[in-house]
C-alpha positions in Angstrom: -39.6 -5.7 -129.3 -37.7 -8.3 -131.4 -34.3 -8.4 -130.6 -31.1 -9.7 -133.1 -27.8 -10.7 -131.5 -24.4 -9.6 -133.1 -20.8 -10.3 -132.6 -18.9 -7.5 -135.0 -18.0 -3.9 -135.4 -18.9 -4.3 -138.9 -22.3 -5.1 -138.0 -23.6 -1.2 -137.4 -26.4 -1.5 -135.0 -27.7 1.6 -136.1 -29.3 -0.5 -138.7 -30.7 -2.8 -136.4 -32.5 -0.4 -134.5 -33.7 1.2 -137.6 -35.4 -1.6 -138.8 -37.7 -2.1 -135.8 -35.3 -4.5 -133.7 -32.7 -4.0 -130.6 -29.7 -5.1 -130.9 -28.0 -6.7 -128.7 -23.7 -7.2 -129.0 -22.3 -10.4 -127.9 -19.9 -10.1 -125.1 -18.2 -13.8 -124.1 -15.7 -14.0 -121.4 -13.2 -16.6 -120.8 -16.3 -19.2 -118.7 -19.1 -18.8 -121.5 -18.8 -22.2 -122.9 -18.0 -23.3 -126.8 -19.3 -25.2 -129.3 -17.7 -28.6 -128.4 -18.5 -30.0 -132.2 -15.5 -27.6 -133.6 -11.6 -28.7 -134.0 -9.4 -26.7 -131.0 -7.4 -24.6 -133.5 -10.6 -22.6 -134.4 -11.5 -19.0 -133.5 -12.9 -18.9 -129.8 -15.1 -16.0 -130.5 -17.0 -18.0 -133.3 -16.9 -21.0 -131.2 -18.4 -19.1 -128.4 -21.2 -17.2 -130.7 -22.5 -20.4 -132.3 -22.8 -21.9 -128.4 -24.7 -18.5 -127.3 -27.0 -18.5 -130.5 -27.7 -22.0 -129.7 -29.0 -21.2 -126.4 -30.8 -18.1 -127.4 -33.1 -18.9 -129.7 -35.8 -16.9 -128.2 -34.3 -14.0 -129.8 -35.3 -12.7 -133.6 -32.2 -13.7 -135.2 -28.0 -13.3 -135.5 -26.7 -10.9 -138.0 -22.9 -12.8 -139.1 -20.9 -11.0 -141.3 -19.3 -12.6 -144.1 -15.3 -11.4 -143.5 -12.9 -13.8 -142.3 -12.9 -17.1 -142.6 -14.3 -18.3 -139.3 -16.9 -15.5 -139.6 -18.2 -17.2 -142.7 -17.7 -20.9 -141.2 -20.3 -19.7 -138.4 -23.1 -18.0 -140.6 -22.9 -21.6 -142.7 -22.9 -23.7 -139.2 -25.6 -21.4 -138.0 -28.0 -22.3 -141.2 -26.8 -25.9 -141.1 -28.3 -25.8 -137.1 -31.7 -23.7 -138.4 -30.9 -21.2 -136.1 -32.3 -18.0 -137.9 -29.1 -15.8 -139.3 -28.7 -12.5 -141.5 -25.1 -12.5 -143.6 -23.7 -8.9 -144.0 -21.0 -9.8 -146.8 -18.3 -6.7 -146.0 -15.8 -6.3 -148.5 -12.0 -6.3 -148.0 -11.6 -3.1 -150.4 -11.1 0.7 -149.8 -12.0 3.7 -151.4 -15.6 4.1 -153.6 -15.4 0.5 -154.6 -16.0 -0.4 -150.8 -18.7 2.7 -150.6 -20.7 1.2 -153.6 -20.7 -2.4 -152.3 -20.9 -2.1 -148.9 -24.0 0.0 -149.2 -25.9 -2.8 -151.7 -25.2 -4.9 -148.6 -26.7 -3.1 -146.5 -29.3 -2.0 -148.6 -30.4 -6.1 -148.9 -30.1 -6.6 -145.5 -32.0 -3.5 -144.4 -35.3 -5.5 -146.8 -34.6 -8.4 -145.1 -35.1 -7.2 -141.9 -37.7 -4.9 -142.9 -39.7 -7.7 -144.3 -39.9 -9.5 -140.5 -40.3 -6.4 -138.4 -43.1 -4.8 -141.4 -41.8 -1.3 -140.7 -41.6 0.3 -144.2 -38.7 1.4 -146.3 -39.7 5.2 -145.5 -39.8 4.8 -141.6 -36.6 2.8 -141.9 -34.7 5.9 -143.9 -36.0 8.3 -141.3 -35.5 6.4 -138.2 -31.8 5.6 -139.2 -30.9 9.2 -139.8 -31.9 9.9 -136.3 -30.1 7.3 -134.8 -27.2 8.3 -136.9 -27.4 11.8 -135.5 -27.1 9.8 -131.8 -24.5 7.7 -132.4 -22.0 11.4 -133.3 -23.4 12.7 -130.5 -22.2 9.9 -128.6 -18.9 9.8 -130.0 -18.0 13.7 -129.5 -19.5 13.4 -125.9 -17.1 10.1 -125.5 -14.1 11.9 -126.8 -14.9 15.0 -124.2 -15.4 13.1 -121.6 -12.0 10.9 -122.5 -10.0 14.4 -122.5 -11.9 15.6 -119.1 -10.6 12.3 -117.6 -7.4 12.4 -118.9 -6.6 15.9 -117.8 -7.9 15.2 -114.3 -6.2 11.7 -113.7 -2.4 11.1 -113.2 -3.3 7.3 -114.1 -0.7 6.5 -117.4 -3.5 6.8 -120.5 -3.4 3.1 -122.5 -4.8 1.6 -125.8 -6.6 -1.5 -124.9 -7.1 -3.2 -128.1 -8.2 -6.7 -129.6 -10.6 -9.6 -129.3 -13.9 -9.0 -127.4 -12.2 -11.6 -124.5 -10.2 -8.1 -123.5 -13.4 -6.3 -121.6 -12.2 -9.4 -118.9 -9.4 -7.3 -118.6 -10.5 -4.1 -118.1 -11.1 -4.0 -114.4 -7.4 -5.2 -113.3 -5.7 -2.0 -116.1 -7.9 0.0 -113.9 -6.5 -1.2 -110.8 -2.9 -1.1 -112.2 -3.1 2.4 -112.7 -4.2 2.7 -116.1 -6.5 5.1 -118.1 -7.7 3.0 -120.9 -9.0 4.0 -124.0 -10.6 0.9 -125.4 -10.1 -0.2 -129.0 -12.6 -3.4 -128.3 -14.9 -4.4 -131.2 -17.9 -3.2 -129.4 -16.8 0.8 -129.9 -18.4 3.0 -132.5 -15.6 5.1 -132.7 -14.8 7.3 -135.5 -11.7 8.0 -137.3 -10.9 11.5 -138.5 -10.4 15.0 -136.8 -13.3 16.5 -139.3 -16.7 15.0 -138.2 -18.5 13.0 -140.7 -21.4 15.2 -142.4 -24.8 13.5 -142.7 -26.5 14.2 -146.0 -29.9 12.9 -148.1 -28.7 9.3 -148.3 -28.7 8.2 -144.7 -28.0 4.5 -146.0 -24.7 5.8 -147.7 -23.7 8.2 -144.7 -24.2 4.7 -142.6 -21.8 2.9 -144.9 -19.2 6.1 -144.4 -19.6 6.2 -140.8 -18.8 2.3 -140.9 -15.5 2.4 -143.0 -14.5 5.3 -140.7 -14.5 3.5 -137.6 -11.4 1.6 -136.8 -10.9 -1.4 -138.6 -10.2 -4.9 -137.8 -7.3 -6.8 -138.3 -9.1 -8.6 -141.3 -10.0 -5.3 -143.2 -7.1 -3.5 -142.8 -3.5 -3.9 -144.1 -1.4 -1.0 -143.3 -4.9 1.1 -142.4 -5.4 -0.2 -139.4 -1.7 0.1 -138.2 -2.0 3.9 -139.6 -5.0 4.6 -137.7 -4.0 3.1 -134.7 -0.7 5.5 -134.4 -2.5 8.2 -135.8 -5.0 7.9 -132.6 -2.2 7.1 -130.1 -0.5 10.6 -131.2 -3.9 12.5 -130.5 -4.8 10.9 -127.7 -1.5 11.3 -125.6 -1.2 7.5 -125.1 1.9 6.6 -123.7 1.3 2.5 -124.1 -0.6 -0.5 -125.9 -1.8 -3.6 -124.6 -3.2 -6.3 -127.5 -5.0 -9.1 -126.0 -5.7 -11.5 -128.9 -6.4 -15.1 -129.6 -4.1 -17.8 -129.8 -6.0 -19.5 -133.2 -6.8 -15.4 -134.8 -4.0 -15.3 -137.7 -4.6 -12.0 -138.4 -3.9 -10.5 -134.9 -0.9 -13.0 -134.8 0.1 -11.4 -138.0 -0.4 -7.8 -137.0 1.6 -8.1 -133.5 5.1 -7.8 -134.9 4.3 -5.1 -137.4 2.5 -3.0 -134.8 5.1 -3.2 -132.3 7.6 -1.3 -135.2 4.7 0.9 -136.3 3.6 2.4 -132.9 6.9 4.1 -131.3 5.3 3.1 -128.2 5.8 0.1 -125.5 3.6 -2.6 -126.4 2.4 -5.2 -124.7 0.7 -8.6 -126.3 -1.3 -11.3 -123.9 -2.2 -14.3 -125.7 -5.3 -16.2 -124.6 -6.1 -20.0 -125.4 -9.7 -19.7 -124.6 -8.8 -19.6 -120.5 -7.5 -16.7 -119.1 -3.6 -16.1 -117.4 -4.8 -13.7 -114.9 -1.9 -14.3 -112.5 0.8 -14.3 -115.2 -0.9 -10.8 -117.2 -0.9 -9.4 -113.1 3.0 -10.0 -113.1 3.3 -8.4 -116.9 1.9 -5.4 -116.7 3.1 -5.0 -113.5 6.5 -4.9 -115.3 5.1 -3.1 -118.3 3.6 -0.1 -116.1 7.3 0.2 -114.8 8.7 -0.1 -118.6 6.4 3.1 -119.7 7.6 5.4 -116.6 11.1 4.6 -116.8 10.6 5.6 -120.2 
C-alpha cells in the first residue's frame, strides 16, 4: 500500500486512508536528528520533519499544512529538496467561512491524492464515510475508557498538552503518579458534549469533525483557551503540564494567558531541542505536591 507521512492534527488521516494510502503520523523525540542547513531559532518539529522526510523517501509522499509560519517554510524547503509534498492550506477563521474553505481544501487535495492512488471519486466518498463512522467510535470508546480509569485509579487525573516532543514525557507522569489525559497533536479528539452527526456530505462532516477537535495554538485565539477549561471541568482534572518549544511563539504566547484562564495548577517545561529529564523529575515532583496540598 502506499503510505504518506504527516506531522499535524489538521492533517485528518481519515482522508488519507480514504484515498487508497496509510498514513503514517510523525512522532520525533528529543535524539531524531534535524535538519542541520536551518538557523537555531527555528521550530524543532519542522526541523526534525524535513530530516525524517529526507530519509524516508521510500514513502508516497508528506502532506504539510500551510498554517504557521514554519509549517509553510517546510512544504517550500520540501519542494525546493524534490521530496514529493501535498499542501493542505487551513485557514485561521471560524464559523461557515472556515466550513466553506476548509472543505475546497480538502476537496483539492482529496484529487490529488486520488489521481496517484487511481481510486475514484465515488470509492473515495464511500470509504471516508466509513472511516468517519470509526474514528466516533474511537473517540466515545476513548472517553469510556478514560472515565473507567479514572474512577478505578487514585492516580491525580492531568492534562498533558503541547508539542509532539511531550509523548517523551509520558512514561515518567505515569511513574509520578499521574493519570494523563493527553492533549498531543496526534489525538483525534472531539470537542462538544453532543456527538457530531454524519450526513450526505461526508467531505463537509470531515471538515466539521476537524474544526471540532481541539485546536492548536496557531488556530485558536481565545478558542483554544475556552476549550481547554471547558474539557478540564468535564474531565475532573485537577492539573496541566505544557511541554512546548523554546523557538514556538505561539505556545510562548499562550503560557501566561492559560495559566489565568485554567483555575488550575499549571505547570510549563521548556525544551531546546534536548530534553531536562533530571530537572522536569525535580518539578513535578514539586508540582504533584502543589496539586494535593491544594
Amino acid at each position: 500500500m502506499r503510505t504518506l507521512g504527516y506531522f499535524c492534527r489538521y492533517v485528518p488521516q481519515e482522508l488519507l486512508e480514504a484515498c487508497g494510502f496509510k498514513a503514517i503520523f510523525f512522532k520525533p523525540d528529543f535524539s531524531s536528528p534535524q535538519f542541520s542547513s536551518l538557523p537555531v531559532p527555528f521550530c524543532a518539529l519542522c526541523k526534525t520533519f524535513i530530516s525524517w522526510a529526507l530519509n524516508h523517501r521510500e514513502l508516497s509522499g508528506f502532506v504539510v499544512p500551510l498554517t504557521c509560519d514554519a509549517s509553510r517554510r517546510t512544504y517550500e524547503i520540501l519542494r525546493a529538496l524534490s521530496v514529493p509534498v501535498f499542501p493542505l492550506d487551513v485557514p485561521a477563521l471560524p464559523g461557515e467561512i472556515a466550513l466553506r474553505w476548509l472543505t475546497e481544501n480538502l476537496n483539492e487535495l482529496a484529487r490529488e491524492l486520488l489521481a496517484q492512488s487511481g481510486r475514484s471519486f465515488s470509492e473515495f466518498t464511500a470509504s471516508l464515510r466509513q472511516t468517519l463512522e470509526e474514528t466516533l467510535r474511537q473517540r466515545e470508546a476513548f472517553f469510556r475508557e478514560w472515565e473507567e480509569r479514572r474512577g478505578a485509579s487514585n492516580r491525580i487525573p492531568l492534562l498533558l498538552s503541547g508539542s509532539h516532543f511531550a509523548y517523551a514525557l509520558l512514561p515518567l507522569l505515569e511513574e509520578k503518579g499521574f493519570l494523563v489525559f493527553p492533549d498531543l497533536p496526534e489525538n483525534r479528539f472531539l470537542l462538544g458534549e453532543e456527538p457530531l452527526l454524519l450526513t450526505a456530505s461526508p467531505l463537509e462532516d470531515l471538515t466539521r469533525l476537524l474544526l471540532h477537535r481541539l485546536p492548536c495554538p496557531w488556530f485558536s485565539g481565545s478558542a483554544r483557551r475556552i476549550a481547554l477549561k471547558k474539557l478540564c471541568d468535564t474531565l475532573g482534572l485537577r492539573g496541566v503540564v505544557i511541554v512546548f518549544s523554546k523557538f514556538c511563539d505561539f505556545q510562548l504566547y499562550e503560557i501566561g494567558l492559560l495559566r489565568r484562564s485554567f483555575g488550575l495548577p499549571v505547570l510549563c517545561l521548556e525544551h531546546d531541542t534536548t530534553s531536562s529529564f533530571p530537572q522536569w523529575e525535580t518539578r513535578l515532583d514539586a508540582f504533584r505536591e502543589m496539586i494535593l496540598r491544594g
